[in-house]
Residue frames as a rotation matrix with the C-alpha (Angstrom) as fourth column:
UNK 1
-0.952 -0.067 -0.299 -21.42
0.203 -0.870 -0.450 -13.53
-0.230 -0.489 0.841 -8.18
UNK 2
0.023 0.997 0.068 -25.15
0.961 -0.003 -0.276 -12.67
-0.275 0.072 -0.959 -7.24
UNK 3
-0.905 0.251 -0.345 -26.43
-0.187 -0.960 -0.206 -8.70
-0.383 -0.122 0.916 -8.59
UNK 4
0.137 0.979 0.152 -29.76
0.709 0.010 -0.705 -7.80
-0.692 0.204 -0.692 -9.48
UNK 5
-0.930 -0.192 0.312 -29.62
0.363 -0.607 0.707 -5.53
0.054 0.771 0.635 -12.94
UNK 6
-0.665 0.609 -0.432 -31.88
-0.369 -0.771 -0.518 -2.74
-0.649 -0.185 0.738 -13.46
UNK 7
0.479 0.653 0.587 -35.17
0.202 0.569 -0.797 -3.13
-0.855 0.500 0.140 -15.72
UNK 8
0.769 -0.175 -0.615 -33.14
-0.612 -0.480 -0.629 -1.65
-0.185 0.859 -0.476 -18.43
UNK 9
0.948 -0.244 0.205 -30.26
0.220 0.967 0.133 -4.37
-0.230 -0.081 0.970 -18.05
UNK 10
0.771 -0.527 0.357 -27.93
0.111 -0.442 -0.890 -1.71
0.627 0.726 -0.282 -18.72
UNK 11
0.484 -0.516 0.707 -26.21
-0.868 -0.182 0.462 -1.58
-0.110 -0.837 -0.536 -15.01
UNK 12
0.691 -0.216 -0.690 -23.58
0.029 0.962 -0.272 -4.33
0.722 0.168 0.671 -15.23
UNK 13
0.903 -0.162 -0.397 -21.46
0.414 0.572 0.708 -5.21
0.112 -0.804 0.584 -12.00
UNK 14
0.593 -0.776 0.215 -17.91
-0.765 -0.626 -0.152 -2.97
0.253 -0.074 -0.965 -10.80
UNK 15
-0.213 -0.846 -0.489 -15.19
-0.231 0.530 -0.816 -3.69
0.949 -0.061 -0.308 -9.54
UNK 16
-0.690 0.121 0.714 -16.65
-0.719 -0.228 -0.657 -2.67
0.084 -0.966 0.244 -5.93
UNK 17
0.151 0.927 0.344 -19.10
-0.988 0.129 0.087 -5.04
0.036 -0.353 0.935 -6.49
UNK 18
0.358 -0.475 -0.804 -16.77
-0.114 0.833 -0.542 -7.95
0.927 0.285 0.244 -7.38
UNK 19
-0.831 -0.517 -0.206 -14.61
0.086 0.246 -0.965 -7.26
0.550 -0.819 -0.160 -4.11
UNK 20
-0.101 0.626 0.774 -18.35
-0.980 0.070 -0.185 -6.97
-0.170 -0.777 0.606 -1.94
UNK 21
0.836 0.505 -0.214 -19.36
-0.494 0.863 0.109 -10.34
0.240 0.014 0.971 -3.21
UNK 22
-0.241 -0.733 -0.636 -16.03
0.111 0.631 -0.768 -12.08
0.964 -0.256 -0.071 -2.51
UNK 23
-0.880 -0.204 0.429 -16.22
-0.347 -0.341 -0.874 -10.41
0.324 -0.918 0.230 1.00
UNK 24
-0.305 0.838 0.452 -20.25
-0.893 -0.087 -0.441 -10.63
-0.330 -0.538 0.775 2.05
UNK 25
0.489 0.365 -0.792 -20.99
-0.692 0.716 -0.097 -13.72
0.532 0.595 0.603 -0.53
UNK 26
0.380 -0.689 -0.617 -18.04
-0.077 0.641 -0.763 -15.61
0.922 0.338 0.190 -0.37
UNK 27
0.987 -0.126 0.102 -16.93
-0.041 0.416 0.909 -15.03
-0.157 -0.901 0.405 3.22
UNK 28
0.340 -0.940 0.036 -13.09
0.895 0.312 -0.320 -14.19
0.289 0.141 0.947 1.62
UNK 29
0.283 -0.779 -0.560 -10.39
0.519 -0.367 0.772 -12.67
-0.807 -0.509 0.300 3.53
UNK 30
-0.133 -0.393 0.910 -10.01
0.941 -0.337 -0.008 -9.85
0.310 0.855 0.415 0.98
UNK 31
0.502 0.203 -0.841 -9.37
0.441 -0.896 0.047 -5.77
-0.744 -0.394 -0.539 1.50
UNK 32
0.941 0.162 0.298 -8.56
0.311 -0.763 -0.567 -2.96
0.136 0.626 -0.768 -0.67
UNK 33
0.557 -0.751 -0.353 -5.00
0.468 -0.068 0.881 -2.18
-0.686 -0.656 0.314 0.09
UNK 34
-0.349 -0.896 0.276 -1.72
0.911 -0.255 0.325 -0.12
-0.221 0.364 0.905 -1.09
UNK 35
-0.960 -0.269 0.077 -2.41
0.277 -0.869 0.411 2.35
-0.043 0.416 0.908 -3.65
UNK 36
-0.013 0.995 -0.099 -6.20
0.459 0.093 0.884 1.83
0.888 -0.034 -0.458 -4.16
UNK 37
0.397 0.344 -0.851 -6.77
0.917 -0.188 0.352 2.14
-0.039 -0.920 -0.390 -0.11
UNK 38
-0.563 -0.701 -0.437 -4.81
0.711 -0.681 0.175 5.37
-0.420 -0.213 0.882 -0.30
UNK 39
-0.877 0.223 0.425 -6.33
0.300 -0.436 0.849 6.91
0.375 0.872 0.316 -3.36
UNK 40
-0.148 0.985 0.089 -9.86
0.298 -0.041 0.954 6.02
0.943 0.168 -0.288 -2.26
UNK 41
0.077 -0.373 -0.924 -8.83
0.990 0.141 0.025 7.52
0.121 -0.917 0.380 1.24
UNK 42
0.929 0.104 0.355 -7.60
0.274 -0.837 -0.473 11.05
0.247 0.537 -0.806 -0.24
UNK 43
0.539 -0.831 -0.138 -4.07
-0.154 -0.259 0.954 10.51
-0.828 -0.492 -0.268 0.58
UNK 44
-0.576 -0.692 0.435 -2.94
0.604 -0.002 0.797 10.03
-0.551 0.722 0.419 -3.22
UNK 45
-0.337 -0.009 -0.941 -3.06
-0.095 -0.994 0.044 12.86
-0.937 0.105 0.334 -5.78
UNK 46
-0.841 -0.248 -0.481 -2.72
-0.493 -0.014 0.870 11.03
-0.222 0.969 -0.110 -9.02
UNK 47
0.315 0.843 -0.437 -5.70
-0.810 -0.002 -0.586 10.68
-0.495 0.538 0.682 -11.14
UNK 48
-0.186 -0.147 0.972 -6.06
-0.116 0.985 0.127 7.35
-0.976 -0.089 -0.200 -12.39
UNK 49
0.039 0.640 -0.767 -6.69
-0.998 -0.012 -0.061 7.04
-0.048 0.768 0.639 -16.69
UNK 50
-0.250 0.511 -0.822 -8.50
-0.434 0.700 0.567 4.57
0.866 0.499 0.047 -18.79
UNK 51
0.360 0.788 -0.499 -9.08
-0.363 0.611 0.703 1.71
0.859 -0.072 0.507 -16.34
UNK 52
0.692 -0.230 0.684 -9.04
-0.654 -0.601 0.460 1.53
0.305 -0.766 -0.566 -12.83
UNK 53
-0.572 -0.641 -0.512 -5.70
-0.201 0.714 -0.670 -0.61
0.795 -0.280 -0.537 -11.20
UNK 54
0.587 0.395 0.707 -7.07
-0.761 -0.028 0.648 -2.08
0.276 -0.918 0.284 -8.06
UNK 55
-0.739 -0.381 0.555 -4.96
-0.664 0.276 -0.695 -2.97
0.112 -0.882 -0.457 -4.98
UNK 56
0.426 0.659 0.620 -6.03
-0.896 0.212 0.391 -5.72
0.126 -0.722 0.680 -3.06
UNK 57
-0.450 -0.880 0.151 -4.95
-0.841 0.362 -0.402 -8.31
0.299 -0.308 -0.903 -0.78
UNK 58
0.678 0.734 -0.037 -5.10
-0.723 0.676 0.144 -11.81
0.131 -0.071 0.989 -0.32
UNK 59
0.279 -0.674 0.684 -3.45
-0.427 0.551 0.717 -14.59
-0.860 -0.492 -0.134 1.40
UNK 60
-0.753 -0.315 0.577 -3.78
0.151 0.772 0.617 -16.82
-0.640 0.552 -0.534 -2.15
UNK 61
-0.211 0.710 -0.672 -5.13
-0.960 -0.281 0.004 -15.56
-0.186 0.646 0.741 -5.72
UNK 62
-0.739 -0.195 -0.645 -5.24
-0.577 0.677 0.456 -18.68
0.348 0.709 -0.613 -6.78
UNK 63
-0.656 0.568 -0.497 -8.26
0.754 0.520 -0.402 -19.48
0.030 -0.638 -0.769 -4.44
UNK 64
-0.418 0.503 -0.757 -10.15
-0.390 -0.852 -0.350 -16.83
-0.820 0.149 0.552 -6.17
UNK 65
-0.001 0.599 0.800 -12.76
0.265 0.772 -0.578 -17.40
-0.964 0.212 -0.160 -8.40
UNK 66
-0.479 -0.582 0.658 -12.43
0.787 0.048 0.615 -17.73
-0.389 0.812 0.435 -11.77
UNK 67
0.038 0.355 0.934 -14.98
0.770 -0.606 0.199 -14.84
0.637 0.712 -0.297 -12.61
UNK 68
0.937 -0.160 -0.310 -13.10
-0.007 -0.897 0.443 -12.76
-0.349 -0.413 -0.841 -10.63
UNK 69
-0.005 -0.982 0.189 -10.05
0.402 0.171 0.899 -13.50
-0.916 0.081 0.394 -11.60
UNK 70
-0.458 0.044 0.888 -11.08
0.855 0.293 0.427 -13.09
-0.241 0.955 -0.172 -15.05
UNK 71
0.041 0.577 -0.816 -13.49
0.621 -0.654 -0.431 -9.73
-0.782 -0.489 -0.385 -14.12
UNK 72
0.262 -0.020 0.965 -14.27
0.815 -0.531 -0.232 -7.84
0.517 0.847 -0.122 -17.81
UNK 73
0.315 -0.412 0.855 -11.64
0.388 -0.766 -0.512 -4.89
0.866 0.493 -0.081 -18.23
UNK 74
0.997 -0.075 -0.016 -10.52
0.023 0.091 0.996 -5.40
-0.074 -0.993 0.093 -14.56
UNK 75
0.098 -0.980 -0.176 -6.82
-0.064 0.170 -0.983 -4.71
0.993 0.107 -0.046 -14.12
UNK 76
0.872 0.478 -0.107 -6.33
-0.010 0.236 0.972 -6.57
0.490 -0.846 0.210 -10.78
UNK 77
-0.220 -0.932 0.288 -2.87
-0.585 -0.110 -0.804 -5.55
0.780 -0.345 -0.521 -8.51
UNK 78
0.789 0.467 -0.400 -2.26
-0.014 0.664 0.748 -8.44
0.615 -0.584 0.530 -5.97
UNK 79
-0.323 -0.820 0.473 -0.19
-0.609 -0.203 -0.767 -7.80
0.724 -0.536 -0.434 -2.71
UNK 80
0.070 0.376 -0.924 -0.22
0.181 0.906 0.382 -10.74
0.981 -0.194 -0.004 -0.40
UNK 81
0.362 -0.238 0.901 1.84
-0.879 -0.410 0.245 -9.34
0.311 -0.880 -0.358 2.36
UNK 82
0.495 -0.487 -0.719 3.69
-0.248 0.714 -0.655 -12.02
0.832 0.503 0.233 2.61
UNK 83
-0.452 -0.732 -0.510 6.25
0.717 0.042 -0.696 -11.17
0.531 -0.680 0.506 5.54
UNK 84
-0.814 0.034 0.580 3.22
-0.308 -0.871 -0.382 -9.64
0.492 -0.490 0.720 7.59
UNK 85
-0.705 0.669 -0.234 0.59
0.704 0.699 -0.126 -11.05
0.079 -0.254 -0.964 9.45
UNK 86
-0.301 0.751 0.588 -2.58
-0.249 -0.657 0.712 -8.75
0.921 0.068 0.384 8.96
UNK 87
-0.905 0.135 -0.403 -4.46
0.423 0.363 -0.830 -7.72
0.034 -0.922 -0.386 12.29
UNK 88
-0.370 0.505 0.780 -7.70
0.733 -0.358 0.579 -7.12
0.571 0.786 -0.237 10.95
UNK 89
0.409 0.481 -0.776 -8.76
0.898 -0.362 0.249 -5.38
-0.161 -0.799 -0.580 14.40
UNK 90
0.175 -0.751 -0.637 -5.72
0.473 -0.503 0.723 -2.91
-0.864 -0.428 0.266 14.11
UNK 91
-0.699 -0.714 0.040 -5.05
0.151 -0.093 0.984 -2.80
-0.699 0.694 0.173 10.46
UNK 92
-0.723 0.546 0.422 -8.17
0.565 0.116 0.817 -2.92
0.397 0.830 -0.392 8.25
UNK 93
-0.532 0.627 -0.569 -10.94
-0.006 -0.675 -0.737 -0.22
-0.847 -0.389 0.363 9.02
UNK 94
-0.352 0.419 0.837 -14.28
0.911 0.358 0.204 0.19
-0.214 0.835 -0.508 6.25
UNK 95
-0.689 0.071 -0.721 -15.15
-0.269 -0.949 0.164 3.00
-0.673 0.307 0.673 4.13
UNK 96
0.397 0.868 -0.298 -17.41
-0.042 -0.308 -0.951 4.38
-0.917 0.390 -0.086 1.27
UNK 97
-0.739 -0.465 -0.488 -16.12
-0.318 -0.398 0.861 3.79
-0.594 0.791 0.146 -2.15
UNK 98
-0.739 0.614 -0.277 -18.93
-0.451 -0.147 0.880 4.61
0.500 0.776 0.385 -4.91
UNK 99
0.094 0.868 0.487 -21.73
-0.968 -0.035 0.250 4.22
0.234 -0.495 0.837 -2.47
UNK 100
0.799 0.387 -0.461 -20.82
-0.093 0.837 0.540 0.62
0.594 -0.388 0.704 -1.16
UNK 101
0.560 -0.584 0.588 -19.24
-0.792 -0.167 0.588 -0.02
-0.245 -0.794 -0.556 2.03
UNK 102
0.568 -0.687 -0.454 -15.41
0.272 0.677 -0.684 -1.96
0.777 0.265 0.571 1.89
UNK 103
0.775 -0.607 -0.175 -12.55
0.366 0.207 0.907 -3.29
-0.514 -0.767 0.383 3.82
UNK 104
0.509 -0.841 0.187 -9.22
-0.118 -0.283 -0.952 -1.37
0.853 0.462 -0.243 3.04
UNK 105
0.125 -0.569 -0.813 -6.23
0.990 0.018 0.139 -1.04
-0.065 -0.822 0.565 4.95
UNK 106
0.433 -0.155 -0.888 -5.39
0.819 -0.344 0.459 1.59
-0.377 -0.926 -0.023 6.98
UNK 107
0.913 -0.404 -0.051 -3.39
-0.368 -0.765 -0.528 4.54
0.174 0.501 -0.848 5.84
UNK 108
0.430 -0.822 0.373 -0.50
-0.882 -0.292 0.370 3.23
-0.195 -0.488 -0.851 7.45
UNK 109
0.058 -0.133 0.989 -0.74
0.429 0.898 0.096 -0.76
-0.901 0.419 0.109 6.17
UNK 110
0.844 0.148 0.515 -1.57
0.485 0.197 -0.852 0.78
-0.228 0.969 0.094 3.02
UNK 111
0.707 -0.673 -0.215 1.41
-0.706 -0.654 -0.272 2.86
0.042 0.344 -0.938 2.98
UNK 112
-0.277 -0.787 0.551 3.80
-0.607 0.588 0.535 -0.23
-0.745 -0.187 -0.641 4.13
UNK 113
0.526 0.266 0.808 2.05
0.446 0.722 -0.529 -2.26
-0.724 0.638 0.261 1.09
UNK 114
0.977 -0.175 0.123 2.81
0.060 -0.326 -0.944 -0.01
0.205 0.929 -0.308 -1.71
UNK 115
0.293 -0.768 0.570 6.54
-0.857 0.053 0.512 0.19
-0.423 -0.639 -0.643 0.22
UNK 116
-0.054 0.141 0.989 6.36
-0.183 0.972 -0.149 -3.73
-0.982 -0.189 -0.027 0.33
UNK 117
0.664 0.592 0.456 5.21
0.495 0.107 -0.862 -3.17
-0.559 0.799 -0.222 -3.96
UNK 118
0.484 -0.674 -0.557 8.52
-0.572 -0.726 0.381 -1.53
-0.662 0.134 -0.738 -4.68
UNK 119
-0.565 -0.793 0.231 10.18
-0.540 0.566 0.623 -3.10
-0.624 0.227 -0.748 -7.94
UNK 120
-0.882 0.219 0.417 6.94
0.306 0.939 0.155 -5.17
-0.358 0.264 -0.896 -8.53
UNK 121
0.029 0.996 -0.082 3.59
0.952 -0.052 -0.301 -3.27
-0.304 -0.069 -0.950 -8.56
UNK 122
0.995 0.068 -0.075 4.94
0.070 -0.997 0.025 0.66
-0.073 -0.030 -0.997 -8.15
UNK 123
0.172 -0.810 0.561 8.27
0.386 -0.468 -0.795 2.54
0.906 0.353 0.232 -8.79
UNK 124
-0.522 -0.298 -0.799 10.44
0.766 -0.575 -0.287 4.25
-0.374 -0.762 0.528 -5.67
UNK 125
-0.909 -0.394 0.136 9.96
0.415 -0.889 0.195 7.05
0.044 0.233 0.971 -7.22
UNK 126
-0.184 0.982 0.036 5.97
0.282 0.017 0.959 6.63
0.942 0.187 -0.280 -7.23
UNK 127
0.417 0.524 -0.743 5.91
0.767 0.236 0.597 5.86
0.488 -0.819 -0.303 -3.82
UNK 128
-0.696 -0.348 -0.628 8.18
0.661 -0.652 -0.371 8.99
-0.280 -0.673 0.684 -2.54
UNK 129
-0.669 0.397 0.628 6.01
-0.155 -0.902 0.404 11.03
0.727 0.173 0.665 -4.00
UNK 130
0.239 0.780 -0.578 3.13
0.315 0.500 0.807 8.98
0.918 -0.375 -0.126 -2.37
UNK 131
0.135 -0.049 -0.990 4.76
0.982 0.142 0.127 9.34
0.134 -0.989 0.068 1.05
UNK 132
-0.901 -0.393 0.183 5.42
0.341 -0.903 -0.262 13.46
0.268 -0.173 0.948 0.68
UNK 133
-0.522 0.703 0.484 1.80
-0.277 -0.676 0.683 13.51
0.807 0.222 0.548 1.54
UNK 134
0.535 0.393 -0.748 1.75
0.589 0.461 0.663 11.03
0.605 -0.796 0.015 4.51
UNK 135
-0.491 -0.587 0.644 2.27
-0.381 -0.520 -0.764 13.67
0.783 -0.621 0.032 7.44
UNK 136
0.296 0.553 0.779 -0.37
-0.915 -0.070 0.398 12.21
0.275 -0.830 0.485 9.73
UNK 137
-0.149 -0.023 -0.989 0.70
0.130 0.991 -0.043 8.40
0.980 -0.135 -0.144 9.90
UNK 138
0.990 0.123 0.064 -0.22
-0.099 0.304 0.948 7.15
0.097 -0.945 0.313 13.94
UNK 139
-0.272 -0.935 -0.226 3.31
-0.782 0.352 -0.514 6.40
0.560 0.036 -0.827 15.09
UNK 140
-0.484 -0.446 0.753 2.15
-0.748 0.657 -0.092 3.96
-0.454 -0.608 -0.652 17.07
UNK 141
0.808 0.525 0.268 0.29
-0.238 0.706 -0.667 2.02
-0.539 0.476 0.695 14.30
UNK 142
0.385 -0.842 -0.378 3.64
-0.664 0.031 -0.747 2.71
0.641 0.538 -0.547 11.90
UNK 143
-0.397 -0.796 0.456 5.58
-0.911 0.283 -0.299 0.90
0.109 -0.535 -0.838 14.98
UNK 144
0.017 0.413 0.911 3.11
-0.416 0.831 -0.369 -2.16
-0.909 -0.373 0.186 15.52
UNK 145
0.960 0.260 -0.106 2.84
-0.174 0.256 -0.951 -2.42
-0.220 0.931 0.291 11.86
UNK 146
0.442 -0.896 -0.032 6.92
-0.822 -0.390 -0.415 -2.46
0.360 0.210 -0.909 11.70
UNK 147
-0.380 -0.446 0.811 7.74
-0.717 0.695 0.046 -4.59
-0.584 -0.564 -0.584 14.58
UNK 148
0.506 0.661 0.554 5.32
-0.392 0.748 -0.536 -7.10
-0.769 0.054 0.637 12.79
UNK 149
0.858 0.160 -0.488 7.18
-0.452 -0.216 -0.865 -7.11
-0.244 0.963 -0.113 9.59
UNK 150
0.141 -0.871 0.471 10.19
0.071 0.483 0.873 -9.39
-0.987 -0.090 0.130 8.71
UNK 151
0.691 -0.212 0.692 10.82
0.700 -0.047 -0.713 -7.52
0.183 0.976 0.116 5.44
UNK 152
-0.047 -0.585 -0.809 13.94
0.697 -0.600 0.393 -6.21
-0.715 -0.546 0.436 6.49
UNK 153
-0.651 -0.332 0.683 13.95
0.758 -0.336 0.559 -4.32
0.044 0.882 0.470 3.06
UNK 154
-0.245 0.813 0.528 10.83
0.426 -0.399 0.812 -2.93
0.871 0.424 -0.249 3.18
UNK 155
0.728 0.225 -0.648 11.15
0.675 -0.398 0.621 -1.61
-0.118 -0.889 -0.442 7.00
UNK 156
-0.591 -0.737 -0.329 15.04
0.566 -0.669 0.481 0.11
-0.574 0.098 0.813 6.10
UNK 157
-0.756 -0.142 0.639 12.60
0.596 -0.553 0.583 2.09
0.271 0.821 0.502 2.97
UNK 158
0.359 0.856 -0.373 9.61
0.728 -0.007 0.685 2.86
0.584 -0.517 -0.626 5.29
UNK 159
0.446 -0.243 -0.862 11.88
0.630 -0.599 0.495 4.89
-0.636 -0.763 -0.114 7.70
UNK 160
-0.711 -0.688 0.147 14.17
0.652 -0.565 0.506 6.30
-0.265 0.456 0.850 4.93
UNK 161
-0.598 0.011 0.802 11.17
0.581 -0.684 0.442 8.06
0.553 0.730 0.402 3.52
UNK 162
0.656 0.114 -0.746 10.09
0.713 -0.419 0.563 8.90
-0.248 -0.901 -0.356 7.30
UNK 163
0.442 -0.416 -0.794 12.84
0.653 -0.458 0.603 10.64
-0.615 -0.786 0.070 7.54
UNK 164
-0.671 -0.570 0.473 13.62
0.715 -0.329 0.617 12.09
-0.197 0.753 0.628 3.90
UNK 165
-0.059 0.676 0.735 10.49
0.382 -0.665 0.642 14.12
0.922 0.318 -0.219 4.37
UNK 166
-0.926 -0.075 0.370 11.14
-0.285 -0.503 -0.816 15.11
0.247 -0.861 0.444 8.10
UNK 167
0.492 0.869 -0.054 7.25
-0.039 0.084 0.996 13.73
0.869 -0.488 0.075 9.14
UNK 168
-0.517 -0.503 0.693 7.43
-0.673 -0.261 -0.692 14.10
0.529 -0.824 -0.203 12.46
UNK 169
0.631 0.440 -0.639 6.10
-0.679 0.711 -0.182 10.76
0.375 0.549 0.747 13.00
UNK 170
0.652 -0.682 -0.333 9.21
-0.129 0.333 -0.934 9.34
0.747 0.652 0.129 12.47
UNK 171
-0.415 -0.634 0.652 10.83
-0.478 -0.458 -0.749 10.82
0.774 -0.623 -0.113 15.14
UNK 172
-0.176 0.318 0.932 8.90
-0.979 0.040 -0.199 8.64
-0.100 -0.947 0.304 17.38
UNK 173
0.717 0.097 -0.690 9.71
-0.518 0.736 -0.435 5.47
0.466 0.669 0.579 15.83
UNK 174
0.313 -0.872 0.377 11.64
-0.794 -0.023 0.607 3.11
-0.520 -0.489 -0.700 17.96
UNK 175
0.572 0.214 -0.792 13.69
-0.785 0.424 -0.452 1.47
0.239 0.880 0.411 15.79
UNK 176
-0.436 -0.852 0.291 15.45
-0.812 0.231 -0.536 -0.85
0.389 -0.470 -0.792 17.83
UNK 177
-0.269 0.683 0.679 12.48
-0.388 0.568 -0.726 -2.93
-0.881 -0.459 0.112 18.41
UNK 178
0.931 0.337 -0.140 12.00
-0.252 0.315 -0.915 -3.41
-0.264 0.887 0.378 13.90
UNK 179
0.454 -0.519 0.725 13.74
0.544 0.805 0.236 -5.81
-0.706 0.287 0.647 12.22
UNK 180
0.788 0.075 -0.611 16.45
-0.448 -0.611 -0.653 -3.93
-0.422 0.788 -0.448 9.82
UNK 181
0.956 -0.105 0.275 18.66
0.141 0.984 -0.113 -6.64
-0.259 0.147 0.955 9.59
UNK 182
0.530 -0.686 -0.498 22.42
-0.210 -0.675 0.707 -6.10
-0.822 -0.270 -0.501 8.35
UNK 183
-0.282 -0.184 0.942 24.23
0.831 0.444 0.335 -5.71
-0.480 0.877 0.027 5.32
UNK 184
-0.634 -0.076 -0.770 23.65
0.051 -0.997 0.056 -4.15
-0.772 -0.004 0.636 2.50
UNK 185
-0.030 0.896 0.444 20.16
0.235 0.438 -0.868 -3.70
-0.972 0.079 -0.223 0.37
UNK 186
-0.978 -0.038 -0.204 20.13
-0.082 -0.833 0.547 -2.57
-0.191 0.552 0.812 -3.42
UNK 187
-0.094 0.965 -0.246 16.53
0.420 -0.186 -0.888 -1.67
-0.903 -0.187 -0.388 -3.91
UNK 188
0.673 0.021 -0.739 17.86
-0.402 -0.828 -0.390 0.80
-0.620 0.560 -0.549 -7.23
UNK 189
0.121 -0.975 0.186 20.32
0.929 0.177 0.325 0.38
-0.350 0.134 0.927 -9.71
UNK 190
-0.414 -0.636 0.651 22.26
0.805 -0.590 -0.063 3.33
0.424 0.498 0.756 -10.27
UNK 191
0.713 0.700 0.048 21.19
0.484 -0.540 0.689 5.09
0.508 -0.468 -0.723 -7.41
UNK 192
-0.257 -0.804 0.537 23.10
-0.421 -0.407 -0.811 6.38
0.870 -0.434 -0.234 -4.73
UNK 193
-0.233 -0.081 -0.969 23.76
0.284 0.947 -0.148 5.05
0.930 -0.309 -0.198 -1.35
UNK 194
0.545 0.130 0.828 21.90
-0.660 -0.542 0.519 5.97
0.517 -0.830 -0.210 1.94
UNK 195
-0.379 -0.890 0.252 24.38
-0.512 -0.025 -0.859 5.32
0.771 -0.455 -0.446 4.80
UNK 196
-0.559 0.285 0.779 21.71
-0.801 0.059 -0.596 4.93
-0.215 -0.957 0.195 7.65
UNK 197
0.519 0.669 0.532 19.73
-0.624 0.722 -0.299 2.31
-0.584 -0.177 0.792 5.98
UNK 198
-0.516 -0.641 0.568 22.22
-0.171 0.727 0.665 0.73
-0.839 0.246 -0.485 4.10
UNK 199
-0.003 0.536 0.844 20.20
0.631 0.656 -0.414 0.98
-0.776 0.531 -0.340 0.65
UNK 200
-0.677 -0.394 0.621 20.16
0.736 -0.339 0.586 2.07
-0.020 0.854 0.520 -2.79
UNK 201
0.135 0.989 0.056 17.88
0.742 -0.064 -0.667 4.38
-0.656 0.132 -0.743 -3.54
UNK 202
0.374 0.198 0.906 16.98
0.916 -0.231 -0.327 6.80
0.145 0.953 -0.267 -6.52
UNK 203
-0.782 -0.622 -0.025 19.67
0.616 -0.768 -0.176 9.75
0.090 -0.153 0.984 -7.24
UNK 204
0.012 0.631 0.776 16.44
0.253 -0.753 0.608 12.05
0.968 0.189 -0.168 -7.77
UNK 205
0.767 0.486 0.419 16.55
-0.159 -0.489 0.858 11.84
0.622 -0.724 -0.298 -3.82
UNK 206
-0.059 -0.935 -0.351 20.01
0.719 0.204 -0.664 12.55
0.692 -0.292 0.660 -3.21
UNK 207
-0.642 -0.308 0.702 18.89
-0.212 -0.809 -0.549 15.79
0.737 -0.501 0.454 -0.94
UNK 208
-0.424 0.661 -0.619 16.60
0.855 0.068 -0.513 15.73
-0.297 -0.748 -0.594 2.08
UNK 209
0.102 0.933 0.346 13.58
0.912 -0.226 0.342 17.35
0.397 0.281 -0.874 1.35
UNK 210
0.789 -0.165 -0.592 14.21
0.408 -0.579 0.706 19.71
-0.459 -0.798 -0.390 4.73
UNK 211
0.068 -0.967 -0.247 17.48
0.557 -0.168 0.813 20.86
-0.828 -0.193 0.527 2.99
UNK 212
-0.006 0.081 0.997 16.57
0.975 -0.219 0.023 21.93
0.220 0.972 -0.078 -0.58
UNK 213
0.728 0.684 -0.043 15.15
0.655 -0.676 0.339 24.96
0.203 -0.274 -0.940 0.98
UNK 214
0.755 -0.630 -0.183 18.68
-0.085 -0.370 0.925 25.92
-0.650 -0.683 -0.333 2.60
UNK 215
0.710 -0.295 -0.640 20.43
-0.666 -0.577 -0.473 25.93
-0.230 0.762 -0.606 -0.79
């Protein structure tokens, strides 16, 4: 990794500058994604301490370079997407984070990542909170971004928390076109069962949001 340090030698290299030089240097297929792309988006609340986690995707860490891999005091979250084919036209869009320009995903990829990060990266519980704040999703990016997806698991929790927060969104989801496959999913232990997707999920969200209100 190329930088130029000030005359004082005191400016030493971010994280943002690690993922530009992979991207503009290096010429790697790499983007900001999940919780990171959210955060640095304003669509997550929580305040990040000590050092930052960064999201980001890639097909294969292991074809990263070792002084990134290795990046002083760098806590690196890797989400491959695995059972999605990224459309970088559709799905990846660039922003401002700390005065250099990056590739993140979407609001809506980044919301199916952290989804997709359930178990492994983030808690359910993280991510419902995460989604009580996603009222704008596109439905028709949510639906291209669905149909694409052969994680049956991760499409059945994507709609449940569509529809445990009423977004109206949701309601314009055709699910008959997204893989939800059949059976049954635990996702929780010692949760309770949702009927319509056939999955476990945490007792904390044994009401619908829309219903608390109505006693």
């Amino acid at each position: 990794m190329y930088y130029r340090p000030n005359a004082q030698g005191d400016i030493k290299p971010t994280w943002v500058d690690a993922i530009q030089a992979l991207d503009v240097q290096l010429g790697v297929p790499v983007h900001l994604a999940g919780l990171s792309s959210l955060t640095h988006q304003g669509l997550s609340h929580y305040l990040q301490l000590n050092k930052e986690q960064v999201w980001i995707c890639v097909k294969n860490k292991s074809s990263l370079p070792k002084w990134f891999r290795e990046f002083p005091y760098q806590n690196w979250f890797y989400c491959g997407n695995h059972k999605l084919e990224v459309n970088p036209e559709k799905d990846l869009k660039r922003i401002t984070v700390k005065e250099k320009e990056l590739t993140v995903s979407c609001a809506e990829l980044a919301a199916y990542e952290v989804v997709d990060a359930i178990g492994k990266l983030i808690s359910f519980e993280h991510v419902a909170e995460l989604f009580q704040g996603l009222v704008n999703l596109s439905p028709r990016k949510v639906q291209d971004i669905l149909e694409r997806s052969s994680s049956v698991q991760a499409n059945r929790i994507f709609l449940f928390l569509g529809r445990y927060y009423d977004h109206q969104w949701v309601n314009r989801i055709d699910e008959t076109r997204i893989k939800l496959g059949a059976g049954k999913r635990q996702v929780v232990e010692k949760g309770r069962f949702d009927e319509r997707y056939q999955i476990t999920v945490p007792e904390i969200l044994s009401v619908k949001k829309g219903e608390q209100h109505n006693g």
